[in-house]
Structures are given as structure tokens and as C-alpha cells.
C-alpha positions in Angstrom: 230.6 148.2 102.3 229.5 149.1 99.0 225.6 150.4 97.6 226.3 147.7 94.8 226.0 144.5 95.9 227.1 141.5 93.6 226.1 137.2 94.2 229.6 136.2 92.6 232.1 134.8 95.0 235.6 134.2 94.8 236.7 130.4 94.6 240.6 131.4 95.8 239.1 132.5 99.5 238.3 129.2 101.4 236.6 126.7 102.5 238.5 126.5 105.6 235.0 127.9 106.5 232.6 124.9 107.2 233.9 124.8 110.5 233.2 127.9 112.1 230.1 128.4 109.9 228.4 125.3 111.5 229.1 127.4 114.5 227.4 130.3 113.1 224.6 128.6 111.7 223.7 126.7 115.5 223.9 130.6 117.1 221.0 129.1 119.5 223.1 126.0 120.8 222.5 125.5 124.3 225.7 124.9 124.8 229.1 127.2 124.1 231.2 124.8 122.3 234.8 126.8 121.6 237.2 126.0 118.2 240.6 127.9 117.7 242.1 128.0 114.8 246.0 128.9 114.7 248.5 130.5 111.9 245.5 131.8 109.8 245.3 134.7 107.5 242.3 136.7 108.8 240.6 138.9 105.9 238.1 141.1 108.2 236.5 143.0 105.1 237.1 146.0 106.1 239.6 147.3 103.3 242.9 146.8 105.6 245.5 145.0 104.5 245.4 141.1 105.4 246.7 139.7 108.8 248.9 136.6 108.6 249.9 134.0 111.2 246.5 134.8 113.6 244.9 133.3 116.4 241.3 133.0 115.9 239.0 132.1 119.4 235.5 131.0 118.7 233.3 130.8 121.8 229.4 129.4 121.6 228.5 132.1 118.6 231.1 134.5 119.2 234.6 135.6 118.2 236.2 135.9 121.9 240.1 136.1 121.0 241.8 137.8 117.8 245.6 138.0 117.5 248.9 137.2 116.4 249.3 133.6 116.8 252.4 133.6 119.4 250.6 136.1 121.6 247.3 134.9 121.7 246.1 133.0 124.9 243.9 129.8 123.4 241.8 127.9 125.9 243.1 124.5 126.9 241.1 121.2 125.7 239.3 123.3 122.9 239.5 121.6 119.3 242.2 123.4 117.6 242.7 123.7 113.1 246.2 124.6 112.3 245.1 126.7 109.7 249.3 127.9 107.7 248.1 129.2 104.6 244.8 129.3 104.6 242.1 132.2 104.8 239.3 133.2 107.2 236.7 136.1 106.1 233.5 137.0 107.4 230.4 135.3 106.8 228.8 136.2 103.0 225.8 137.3 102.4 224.2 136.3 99.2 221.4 139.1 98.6 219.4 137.3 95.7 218.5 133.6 95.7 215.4 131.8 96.1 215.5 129.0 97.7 213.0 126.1 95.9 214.0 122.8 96.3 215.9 120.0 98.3 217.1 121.6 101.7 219.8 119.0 101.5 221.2 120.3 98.0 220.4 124.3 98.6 221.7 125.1 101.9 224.9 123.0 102.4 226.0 124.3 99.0 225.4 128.1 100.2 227.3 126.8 103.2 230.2 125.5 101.7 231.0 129.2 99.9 231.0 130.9 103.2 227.7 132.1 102.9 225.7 132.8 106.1 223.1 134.4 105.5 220.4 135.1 102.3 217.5 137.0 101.3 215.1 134.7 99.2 213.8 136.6 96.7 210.4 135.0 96.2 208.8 131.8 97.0 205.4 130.8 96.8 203.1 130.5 99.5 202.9 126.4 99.9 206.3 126.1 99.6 206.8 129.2 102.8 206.0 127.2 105.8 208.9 125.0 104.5 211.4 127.7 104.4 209.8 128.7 108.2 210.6 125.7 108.8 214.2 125.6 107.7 214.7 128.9 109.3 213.5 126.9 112.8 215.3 123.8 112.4 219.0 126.0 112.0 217.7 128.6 114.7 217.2 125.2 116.9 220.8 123.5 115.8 219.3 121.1 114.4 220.3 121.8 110.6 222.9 123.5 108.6 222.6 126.6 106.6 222.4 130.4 106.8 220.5 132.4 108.1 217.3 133.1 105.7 215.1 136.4 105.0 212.7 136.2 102.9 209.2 138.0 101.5 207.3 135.6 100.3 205.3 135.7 97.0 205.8 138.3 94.6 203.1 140.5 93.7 202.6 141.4 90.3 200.1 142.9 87.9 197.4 141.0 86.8 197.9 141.5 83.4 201.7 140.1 83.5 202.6 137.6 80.6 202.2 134.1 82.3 204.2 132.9 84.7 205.8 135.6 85.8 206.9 133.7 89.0 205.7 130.8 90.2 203.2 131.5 92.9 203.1 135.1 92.2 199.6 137.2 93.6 198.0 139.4 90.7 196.8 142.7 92.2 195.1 145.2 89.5 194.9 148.0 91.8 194.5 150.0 95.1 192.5 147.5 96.9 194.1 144.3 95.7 197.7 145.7 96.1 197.0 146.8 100.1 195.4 143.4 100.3 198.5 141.6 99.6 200.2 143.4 102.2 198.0 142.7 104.4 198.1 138.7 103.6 202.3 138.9 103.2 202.6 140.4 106.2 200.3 138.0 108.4 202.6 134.8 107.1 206.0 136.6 108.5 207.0 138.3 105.5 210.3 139.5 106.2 210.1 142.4 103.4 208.0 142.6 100.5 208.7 142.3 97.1 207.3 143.9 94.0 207.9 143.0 90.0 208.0 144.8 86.8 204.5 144.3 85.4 202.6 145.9 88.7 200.6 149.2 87.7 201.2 152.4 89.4 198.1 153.0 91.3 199.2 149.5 93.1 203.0 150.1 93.3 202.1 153.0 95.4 199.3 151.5 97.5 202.0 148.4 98.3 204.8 151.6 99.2 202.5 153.3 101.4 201.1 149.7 103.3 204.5 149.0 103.9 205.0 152.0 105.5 202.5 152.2 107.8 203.6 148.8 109.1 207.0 149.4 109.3 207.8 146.6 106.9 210.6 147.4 104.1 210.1 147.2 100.6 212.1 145.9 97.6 212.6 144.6 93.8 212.2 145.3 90.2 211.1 148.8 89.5 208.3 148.6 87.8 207.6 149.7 84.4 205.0 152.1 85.2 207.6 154.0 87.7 210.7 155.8 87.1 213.7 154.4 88.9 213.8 158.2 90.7 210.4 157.8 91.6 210.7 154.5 93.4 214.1 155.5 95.3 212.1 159.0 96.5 209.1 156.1 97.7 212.0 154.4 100.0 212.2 151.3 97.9 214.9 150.2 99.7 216.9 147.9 96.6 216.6 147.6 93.5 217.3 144.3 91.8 219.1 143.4 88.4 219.4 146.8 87.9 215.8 147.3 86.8 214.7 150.5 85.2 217.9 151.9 85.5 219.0 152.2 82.0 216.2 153.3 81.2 216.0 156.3 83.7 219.1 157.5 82.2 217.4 158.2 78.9 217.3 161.7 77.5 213.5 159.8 75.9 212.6 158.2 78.8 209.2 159.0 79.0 208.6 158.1 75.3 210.5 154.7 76.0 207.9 154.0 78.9 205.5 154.3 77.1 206.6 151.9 74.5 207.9 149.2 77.2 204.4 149.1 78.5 202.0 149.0 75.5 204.5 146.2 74.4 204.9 143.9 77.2 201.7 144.1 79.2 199.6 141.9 77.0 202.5 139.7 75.6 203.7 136.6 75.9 207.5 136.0 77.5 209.2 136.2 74.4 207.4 139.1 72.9 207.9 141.1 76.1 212.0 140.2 76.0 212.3 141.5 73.1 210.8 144.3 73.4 212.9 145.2 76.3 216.2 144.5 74.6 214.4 147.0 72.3 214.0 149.7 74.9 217.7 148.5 76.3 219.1 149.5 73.0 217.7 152.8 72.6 218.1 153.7 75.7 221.7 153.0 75.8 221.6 155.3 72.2 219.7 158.4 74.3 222.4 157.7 77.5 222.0 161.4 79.3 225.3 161.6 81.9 223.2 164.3 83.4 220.0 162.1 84.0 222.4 159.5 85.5 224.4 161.9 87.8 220.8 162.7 89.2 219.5 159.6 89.5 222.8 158.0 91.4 222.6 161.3 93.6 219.2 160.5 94.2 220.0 156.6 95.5 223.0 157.8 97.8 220.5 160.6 99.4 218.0 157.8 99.9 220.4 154.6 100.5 218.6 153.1 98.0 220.7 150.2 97.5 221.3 148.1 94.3 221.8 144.4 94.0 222.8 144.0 90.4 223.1 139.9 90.3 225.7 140.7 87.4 226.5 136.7 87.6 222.9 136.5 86.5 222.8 138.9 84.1 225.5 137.8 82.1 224.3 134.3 82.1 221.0 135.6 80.8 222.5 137.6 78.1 224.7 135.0 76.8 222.1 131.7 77.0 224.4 129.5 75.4 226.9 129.5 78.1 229.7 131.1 76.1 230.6 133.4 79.5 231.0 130.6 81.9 234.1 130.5 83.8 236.2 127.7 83.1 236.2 125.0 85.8 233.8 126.5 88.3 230.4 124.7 87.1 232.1 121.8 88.8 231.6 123.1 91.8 227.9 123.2 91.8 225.7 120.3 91.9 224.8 118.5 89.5 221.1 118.8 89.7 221.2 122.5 89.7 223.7 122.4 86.7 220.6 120.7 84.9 218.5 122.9 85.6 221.2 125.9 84.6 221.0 123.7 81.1 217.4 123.7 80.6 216.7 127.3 81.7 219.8 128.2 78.7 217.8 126.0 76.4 214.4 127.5 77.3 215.9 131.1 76.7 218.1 130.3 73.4 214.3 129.1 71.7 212.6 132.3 73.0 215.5 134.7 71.8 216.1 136.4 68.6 219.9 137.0 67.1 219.2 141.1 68.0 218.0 140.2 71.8 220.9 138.4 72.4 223.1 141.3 71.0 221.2 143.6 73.2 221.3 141.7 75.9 225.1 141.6 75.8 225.3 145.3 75.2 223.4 146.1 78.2 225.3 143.4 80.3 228.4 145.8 78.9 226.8 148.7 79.9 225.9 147.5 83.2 229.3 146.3 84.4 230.7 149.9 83.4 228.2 151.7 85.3 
């Protein structure tokens, strides 16, 4: 397993999978319902090479029988796939979604690309008991889908250009940030979640109330806090590679400083640009010592990154020119809408230079 985890998935793997993933998702069936499948190639994830011609046993929620196909004892009566040249992997985990919309749509698509299980990164509160809900309905067999984590809203600063996120709570300091933890926590927040426009005094008031209740933390890094500082706080992931550039800057502390005064009062397009402007010159001030620190620093703390590369290079080039050929078709069509309109929504908000920096970072990020 690697410390930097990607959403993208492979097309050429399967989907051989629907089978034993309803299995997977009804782990709480009352009853252990066995399925076989014969002449597979298992792919176990574990770096080794791949096995042909197996003999996979499923029993109830449980692998009970691995091995070559003409060796392998295979209860009698159980349903059986002849599975010759096909694949079977583990279940995926998708580390960044968030799941707003038709159950229906969501879930059997995640589903159908082998996915098991999901963190959602962020939903708002009158949408939560819906997700609870979900989370009940496939715990209970009664509904497909993996299995879901998720922390709730997003807590932000209260100063944040509007919307940040769609439900998100505005905390402004020590108080309001512990608050928050305290409400998170009492709806069955998996993990918390924090954002980019959160002052410090609350960032650390959120860190140390998650602590004391034993509930992990994770997200952006915020602007007012070093990427070092919120890996030696325990922040246990860091997503889209937030703050990261920037804590590899030789200026960091003047860059800071500028990514503050010009976001916090702005409105969304003011504040992107500024940070493709803080993208670029960080990129110009790279220090390979500050960045042999800070990646010491995460693999001391396991402070893992989930860099949603697919995301970033879809946000970085709004117009669609990086889409690989032939795989929109296999996502619904609603959600290929909505791909549209976000693309249209960001190519009005973008100037010529924060596209180009937004592709130079994207660069920079997939060399890292």
C-alpha cells in the first residue's frame, strides 16, 4: 500500500466484480449464501505477480477457498461463474467522493468499478441522516453499495468567500471551532474534516477536540498552517495536495502571507487566482531541502495524502482537453452534466494565466 492514494481506476480490470461485491456489500445477510468462481486470474494487490486459472470460494462474507482451479475442492449445489480470462482484485476503495444525490445513480455506479467502500468527504447536515440511512439499508442487505465513512459538514472560517461547500459550519475561533466538534461528533461523524479558509486559533482548537475524543482528523491544510505543522498535529490526510507546494517554498512564509490577505475577503474567482499566483511562485522558490523535510516529516507521522490527481487535472484544464478518450461513456449521464456545467462554471471564473498555472502545478504534482 502506498502513502499516496489516487481516485482513478483502471477500466481494463473488470467487472466480473458485481457478483461478489453484492456479496460484500450484504456482509450482515442472515444467511451464508456461497458463489465459486472457476479459471480466474486473481490479482490480490499485494505486488506478486498474477495467479491464472484459480478457484475462488465465497462463503456468506468471506473468501473460504483460494487455489488453482484443478485442485481446489468447490462446494456441490453452490452457483458457479466460469470466469477464463477474466480478473478478480480486491474491493477499491475510493478515498474522496461525496456522495449528494440519487442513491440509485451514486452507489451502483461506485459498485460497478469494484469499489467497496468510500470516505465522503463532506455532506451537509439535512442531507446526513440520508447517508445514515444508506449506510443501514446496505449494513441490513437491503441495498447495494459500499461501505460508507463519512464526517459530515465541513468546517470552515467564517470569513471564507461564499459557498465554500454547501452546508459548511463557519467557526471564527476557539469556542466556535470546539463547538463544532462537539455537534459533528454527536451526529456519528466518522472523522472530521477541516478546509483551507479556517484560522489558526480554530484549526488547533478542532486538532486538540479531536483528540481528546479519540476521533481522527482530516482535509485541506489550511492557509493559516504550514503543511509541517498540520502533519506534527496528527492530521491524518491531506487532500488534493493542499499546502504542499507551498511548504516546499524557500519564501514560504512571505507567500502565506500573501495567500491570506488575498483570499480571505474575496470572492471565488479572486481567491483562485490568487492561488495560481502563490502556485507559480512557489513552484519558482522549489527548495529540494524543504521538501525532503516535509516528506520525512509525513512518513514519521503517517500522514497520508490523497492527491485526487483525476480531480486535479480536470480542474486545471476546465475545458476538458485531458479527458480520456472513451471513458466519459462510462459514467452517467446525469453526472456527465453536471461534469459540463461545473467546466463551464470554472472556464467563466478563470483567467488565461490561472489556467496555465493550474496546469503547471497539475505537472508538478504528478512529478512529486
Amino acid at each position: 500500500m502506498t502513502r499516496m492514494m489516487t481516485n482513478k481506476l483502471s477500466p481494463s480490470l473488470l467487472l466480473l466484480l458485481a457478483p461478489i461485491l453484492m456479496l460484500a456489500s450484504l456482509g450482515q445477510a442472515r444467511e451464508r449464501t456461497s458463489l465459486i468462481f472457476t479459471h480466474v486470474t486473481v490479482i490480490d494487490g499485494t505486488g506478486r505477480p498474477e495467479q491464472p486459472d484459480m478457484t475462488v470460494v465465497i462463503n456468506g462474507d468471506r473468501i473460504s477457498a483460494l487455489g488453482k482451479t484443478r485442485k481446489t475442492r468447490v462446494p456441490k449445489g453452490a452457483p458457479t461463474v466460469n470466469a477464463a480470462g477474466k480478473f478478480l482484485i480486491p474491493g477499491l476503495w475510493d478515498m474522496h467522493v461525496h456522495l449528494m444525490g440519487s442513491k440509485d445513480l451514486l452507489l451502483s455506479m461506485l459498485v460497478a468499478n469494484g469499489i467497496t467502500g468510500v470516505r465522503d468527504m463532506g455532506i451537509p447536515f439535512d442531507q446526513l441522516k440520508q447517508v445514515h440511512q444508506w449506510r443501514q439499508e446496505i449494513s441490513a442487505a437491503e441495498l447495494l453499495g459500499p461501505r460508507i465513512f463519512t464526517p459530515g459538514p465541513i468546517p470552515t472560517g467564517s470569513q471564507a468567500p461564499r459557498p465554500v461547500w454547501p452546508g459548511s459550519i463557519a467557526v471564527a475561533n476557539e469556542q466556535e471551532a470546539r463547538a463544532a466538534v462537539n455537534r459533528l461528533e454527536s451526529t456519528g461523524a466518522d472523522f472530521l474534516k477541516v478546509h483551507n479558509f479556517l484560522p489558526r486559533e480554530a484549526y488547533f482548537a478542532i486538532a486538540d477536540e479531536a483528540k481528546k475524543r479519540g476521533v481522527p482528523f482530516v482535509g485541506h491544510t489550511p492557509d493559516a498552517v504550514s503543511a509541517l505543522e498540520a502533519s506534527d498535529t496528527h492530521q491524518k490526510s491531506i487532500e488534493h495536495l493542499t499546502g504542499i507546494l507551498l511548504a516546499c517554498s524557500s519564501e514560504e512564509t512571505q507567500l502565506r502571507k500573501e495567500l491570506i490577505e488575498g483570499t480571505i475577503h474575496s470572492d471565488a474567482a479572486t481567491a483562485v487566482h490568487v492561488r495560481r499566483e502563490v502556485d507559480i511562485k512557489s513552484l519558482e522558490t522549489y527548495s529540494e531541502l524543504k521538501a525532503t523535510t516535509l516528506l520525512a516529516q509525513f512518513v514519521r507521522e503517517v500522514t497520508w495524502q490523497a492527491p485526487t490527481l483525476v480531480f486535479l487535472r480536470d480542474t486545471e484544464s476546465p475545458d476538458g482537453s485531458n479527458e480520456e478518450a472513451g471513458l466519459s461513456k462510462y459514467v452517467p449521464r446525469p453526472l456527465r452534466q453536471a461534469a459540463k456545467v461545473y467546466r463551464e462554471n470554472m472556464t467563466r471564473q478563470l483567467k488565461p494565466e490561472d489556467i496555465t498555472g493550474g496546469k503547471m502545478f497539475f505537472r508538478s504534482s504528478c512529478s512529486s
